[in-house]
PyMOL commands that place a pseudoatom at each C-alpha (Angstrom):
pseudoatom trace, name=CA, resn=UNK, resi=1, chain=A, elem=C, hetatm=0, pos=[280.402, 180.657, 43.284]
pseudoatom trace, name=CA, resn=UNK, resi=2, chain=A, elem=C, hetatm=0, pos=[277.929, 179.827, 45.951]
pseudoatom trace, name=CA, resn=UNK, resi=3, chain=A, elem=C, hetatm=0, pos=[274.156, 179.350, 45.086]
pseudoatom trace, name=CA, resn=UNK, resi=4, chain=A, elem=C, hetatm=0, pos=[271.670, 181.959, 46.674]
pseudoatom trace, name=CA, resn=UNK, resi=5, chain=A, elem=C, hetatm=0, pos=[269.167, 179.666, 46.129]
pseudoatom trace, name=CA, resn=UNK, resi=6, chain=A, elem=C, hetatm=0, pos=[268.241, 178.132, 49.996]
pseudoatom trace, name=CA, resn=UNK, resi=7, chain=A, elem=C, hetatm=0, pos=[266.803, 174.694, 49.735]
pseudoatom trace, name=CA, resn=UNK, resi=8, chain=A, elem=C, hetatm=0, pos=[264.109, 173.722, 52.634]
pseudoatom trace, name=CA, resn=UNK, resi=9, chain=A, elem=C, hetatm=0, pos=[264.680, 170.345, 54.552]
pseudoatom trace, name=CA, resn=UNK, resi=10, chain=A, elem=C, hetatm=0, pos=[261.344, 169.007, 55.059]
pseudoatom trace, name=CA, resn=UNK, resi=11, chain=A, elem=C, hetatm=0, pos=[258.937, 166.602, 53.471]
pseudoatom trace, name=CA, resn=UNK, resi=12, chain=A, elem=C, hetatm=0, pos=[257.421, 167.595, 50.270]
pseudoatom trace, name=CA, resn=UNK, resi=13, chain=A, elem=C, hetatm=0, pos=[254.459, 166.576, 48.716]
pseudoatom trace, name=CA, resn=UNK, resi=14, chain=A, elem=C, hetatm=0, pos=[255.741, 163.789, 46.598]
pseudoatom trace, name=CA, resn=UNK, resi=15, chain=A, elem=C, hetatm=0, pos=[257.438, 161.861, 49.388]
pseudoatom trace, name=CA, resn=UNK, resi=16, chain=A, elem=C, hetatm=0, pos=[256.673, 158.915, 50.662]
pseudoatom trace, name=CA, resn=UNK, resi=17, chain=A, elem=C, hetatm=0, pos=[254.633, 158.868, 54.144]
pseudoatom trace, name=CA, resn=UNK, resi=18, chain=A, elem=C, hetatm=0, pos=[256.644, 158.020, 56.977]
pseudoatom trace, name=CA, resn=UNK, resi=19, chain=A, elem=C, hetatm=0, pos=[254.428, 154.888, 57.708]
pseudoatom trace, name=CA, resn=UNK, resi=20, chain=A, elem=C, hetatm=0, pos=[255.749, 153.861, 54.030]
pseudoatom trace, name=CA, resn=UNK, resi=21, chain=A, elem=C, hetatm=0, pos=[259.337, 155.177, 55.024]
pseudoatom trace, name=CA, resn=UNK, resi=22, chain=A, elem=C, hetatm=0, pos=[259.264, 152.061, 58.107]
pseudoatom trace, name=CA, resn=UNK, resi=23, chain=A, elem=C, hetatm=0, pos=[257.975, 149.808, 55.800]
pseudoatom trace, name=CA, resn=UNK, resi=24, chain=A, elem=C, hetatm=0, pos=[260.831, 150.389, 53.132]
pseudoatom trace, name=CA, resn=UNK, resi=25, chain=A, elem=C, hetatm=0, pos=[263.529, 150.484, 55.698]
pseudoatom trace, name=CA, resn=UNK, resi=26, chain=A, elem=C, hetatm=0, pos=[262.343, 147.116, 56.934]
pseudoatom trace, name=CA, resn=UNK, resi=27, chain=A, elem=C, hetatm=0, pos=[261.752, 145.056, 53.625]
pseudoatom trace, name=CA, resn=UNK, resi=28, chain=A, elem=C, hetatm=0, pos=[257.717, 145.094, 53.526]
pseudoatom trace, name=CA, resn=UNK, resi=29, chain=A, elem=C, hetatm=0, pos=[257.116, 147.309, 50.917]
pseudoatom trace, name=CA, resn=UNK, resi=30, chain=A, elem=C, hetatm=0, pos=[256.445, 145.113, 47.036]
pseudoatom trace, name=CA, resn=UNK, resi=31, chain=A, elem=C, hetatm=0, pos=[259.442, 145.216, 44.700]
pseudoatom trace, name=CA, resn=UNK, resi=32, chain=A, elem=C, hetatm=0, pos=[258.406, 147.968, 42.464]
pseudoatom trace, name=CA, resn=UNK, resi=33, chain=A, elem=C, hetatm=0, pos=[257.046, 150.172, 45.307]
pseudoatom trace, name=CA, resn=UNK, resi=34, chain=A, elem=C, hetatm=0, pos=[260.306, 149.615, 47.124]
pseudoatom trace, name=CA, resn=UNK, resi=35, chain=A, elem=C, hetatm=0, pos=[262.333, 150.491, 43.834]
pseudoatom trace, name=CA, resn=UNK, resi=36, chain=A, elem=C, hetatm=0, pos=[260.621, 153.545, 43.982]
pseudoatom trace, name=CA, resn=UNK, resi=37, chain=A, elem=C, hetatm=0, pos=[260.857, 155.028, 47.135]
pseudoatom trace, name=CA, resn=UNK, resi=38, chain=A, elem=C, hetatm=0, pos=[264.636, 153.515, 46.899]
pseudoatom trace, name=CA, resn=UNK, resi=39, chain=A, elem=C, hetatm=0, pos=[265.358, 156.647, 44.026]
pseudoatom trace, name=CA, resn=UNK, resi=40, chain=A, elem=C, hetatm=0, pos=[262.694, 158.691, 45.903]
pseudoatom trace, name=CA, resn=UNK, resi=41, chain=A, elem=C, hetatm=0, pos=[265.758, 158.392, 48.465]
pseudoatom trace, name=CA, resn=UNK, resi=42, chain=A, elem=C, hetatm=0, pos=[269.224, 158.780, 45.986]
pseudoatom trace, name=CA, resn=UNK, resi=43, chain=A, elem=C, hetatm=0, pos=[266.981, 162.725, 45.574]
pseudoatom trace, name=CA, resn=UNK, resi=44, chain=A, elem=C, hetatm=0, pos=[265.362, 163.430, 48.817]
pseudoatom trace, name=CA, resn=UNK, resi=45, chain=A, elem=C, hetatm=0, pos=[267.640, 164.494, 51.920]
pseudoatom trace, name=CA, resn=UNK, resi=46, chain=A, elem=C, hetatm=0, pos=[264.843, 164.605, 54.069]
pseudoatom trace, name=CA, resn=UNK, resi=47, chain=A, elem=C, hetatm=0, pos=[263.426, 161.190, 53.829]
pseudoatom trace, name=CA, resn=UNK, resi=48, chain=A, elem=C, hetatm=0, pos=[267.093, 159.535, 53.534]
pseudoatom trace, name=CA, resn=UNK, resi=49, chain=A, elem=C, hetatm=0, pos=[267.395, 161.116, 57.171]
pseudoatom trace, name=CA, resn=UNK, resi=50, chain=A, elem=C, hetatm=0, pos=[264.557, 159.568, 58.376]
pseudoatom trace, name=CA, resn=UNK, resi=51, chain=A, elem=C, hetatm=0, pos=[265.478, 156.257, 57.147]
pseudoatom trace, name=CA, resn=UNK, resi=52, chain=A, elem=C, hetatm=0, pos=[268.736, 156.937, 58.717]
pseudoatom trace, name=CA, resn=UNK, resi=53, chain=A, elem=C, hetatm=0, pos=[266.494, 157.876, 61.495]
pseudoatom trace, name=CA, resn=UNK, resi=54, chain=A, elem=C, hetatm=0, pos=[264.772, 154.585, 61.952]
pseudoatom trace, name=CA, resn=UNK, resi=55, chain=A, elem=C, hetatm=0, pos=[268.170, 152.628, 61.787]
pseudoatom trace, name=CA, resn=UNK, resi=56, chain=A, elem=C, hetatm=0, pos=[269.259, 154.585, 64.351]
pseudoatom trace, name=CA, resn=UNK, resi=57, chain=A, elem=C, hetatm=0, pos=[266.383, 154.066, 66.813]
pseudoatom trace, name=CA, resn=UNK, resi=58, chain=A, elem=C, hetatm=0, pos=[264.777, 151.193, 65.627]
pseudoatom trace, name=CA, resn=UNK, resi=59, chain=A, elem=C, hetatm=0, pos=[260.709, 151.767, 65.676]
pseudoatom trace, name=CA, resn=UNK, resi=60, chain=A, elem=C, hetatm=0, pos=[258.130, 149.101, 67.001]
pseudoatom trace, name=CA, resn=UNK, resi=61, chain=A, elem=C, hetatm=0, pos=[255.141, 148.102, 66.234]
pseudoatom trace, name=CA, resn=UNK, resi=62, chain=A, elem=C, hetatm=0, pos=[253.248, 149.438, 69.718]
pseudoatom trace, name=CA, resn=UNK, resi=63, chain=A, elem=C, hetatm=0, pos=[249.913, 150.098, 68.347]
pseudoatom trace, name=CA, resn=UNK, resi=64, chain=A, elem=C, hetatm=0, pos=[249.510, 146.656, 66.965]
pseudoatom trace, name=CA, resn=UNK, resi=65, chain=A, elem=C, hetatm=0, pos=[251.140, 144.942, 69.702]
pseudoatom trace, name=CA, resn=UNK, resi=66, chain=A, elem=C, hetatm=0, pos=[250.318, 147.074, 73.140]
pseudoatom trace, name=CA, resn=UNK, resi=67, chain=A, elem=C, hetatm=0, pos=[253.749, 147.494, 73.125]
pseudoatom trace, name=CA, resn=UNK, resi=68, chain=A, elem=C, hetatm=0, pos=[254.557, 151.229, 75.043]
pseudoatom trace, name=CA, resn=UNK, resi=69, chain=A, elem=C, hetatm=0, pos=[255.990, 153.479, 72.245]
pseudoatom trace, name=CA, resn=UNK, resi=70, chain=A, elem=C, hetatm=0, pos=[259.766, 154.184, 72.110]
pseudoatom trace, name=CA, resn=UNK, resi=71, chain=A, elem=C, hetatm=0, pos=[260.664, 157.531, 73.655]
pseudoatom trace, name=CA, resn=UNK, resi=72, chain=A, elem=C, hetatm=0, pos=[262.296, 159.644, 71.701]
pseudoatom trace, name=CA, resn=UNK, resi=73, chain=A, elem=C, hetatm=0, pos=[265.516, 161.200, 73.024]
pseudoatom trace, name=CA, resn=UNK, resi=74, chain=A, elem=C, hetatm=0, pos=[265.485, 164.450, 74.358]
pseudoatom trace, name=CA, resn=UNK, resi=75, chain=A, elem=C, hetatm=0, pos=[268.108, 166.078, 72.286]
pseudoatom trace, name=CA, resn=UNK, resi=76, chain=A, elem=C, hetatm=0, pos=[266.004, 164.718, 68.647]
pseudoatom trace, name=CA, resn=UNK, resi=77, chain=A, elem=C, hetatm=0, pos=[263.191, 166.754, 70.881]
pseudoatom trace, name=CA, resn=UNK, resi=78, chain=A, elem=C, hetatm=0, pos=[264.462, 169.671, 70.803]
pseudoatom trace, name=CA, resn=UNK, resi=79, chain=A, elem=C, hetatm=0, pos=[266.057, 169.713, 67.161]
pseudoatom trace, name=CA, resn=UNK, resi=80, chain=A, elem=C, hetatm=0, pos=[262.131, 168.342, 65.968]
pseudoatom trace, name=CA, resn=UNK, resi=81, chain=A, elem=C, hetatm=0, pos=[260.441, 170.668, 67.745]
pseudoatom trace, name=CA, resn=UNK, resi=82, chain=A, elem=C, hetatm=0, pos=[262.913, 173.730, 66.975]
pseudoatom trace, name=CA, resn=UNK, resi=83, chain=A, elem=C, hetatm=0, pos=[262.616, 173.012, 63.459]
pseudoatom trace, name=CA, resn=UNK, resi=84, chain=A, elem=C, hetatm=0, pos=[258.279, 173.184, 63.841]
pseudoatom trace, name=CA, resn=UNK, resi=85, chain=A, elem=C, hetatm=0, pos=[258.402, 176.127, 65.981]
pseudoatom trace, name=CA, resn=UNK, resi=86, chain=A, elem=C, hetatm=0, pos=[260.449, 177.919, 62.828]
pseudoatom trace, name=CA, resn=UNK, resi=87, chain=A, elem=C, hetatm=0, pos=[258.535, 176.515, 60.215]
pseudoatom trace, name=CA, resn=UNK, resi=88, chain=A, elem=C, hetatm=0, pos=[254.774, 176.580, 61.984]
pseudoatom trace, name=CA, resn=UNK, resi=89, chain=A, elem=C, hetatm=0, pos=[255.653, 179.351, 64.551]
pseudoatom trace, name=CA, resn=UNK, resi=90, chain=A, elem=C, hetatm=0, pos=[253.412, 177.128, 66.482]
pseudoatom trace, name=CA, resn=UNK, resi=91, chain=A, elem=C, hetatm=0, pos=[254.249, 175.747, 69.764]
pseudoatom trace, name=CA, resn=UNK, resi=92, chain=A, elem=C, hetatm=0, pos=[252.496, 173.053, 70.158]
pseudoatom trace, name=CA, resn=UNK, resi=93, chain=A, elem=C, hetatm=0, pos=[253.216, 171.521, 66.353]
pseudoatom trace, name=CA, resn=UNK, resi=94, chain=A, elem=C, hetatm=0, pos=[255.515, 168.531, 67.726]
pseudoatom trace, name=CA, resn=UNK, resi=95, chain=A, elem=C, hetatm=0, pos=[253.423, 167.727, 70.860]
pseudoatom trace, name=CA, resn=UNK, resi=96, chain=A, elem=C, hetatm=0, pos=[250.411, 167.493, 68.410]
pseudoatom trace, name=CA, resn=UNK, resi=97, chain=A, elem=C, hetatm=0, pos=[252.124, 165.485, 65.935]
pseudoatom trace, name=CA, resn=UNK, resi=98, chain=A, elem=C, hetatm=0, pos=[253.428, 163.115, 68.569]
pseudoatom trace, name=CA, resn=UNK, resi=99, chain=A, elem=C, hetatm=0, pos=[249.911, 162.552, 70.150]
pseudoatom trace, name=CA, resn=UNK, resi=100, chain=A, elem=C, hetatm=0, pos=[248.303, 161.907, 66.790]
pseudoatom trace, name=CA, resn=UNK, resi=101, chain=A, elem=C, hetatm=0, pos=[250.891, 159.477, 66.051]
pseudoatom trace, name=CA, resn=UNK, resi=102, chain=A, elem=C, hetatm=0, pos=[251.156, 157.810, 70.011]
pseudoatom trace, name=CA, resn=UNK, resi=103, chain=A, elem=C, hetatm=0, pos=[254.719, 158.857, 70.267]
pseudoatom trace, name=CA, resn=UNK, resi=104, chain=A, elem=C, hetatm=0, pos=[255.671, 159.114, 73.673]
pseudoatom trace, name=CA, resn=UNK, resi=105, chain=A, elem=C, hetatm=0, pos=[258.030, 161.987, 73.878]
pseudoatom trace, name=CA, resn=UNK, resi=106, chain=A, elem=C, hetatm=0, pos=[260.961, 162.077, 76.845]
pseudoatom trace, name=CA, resn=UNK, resi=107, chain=A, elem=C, hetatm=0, pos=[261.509, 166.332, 77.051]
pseudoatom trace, name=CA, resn=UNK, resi=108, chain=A, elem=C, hetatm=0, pos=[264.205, 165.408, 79.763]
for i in range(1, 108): cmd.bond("trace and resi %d" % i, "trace and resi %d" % (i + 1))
show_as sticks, trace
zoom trace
């Protein structure tokens, strides 16, 4: 039988921030801190996405080192910003989330 029950795929209170996310996926977080968010991950869909996320398009550190931000591809555009249109009905929710973050965005 097939559940009724529709499960959301987005970040939920408890998870880790994606600054914390970066630091797990590259080694810096402290050993119990990183065994944490490691069975925050076996749980959370979301977050083991953006991990996978991160591997996939490796993230630098341009704020610390006036490095120019990695663009995010266009097609990860539109899914990110489809999926904050539905859940915001707002527009503007990725462009603002990109800025605040200094994410360059490539909407090519």
């Amino acid at each position: 039988m097939v559940s009724s029950k529709i499960t959301t795929f987005r970040k939920s209170e408890d998870c880790p921030t994606s600054n914390e996310l970066l630091e797990y996926q590259r080694g810096f977080l402290a050993e119990r801190r990183d065994n944490e968010v490691g069975r925050h991950l076996a749980r959370c869909e979301f977050c083991a996405a953006e991990i996978d996320l991160y591997s996939r398009y490796p993230q630098d550190d341009a704020s610390e080192e006036g490095i120019e931000s990695s663009r995010i591809p266009a097609a990860l555009f539109q899914l990110a910003e489809a999926l904050l249109k539905k859940k915001d009905n707002d527009p503007s929710s990725l462009d603002a989330l990109a800025r605040e973050n200094g994410i360059l965005l490539d909407k090519a």
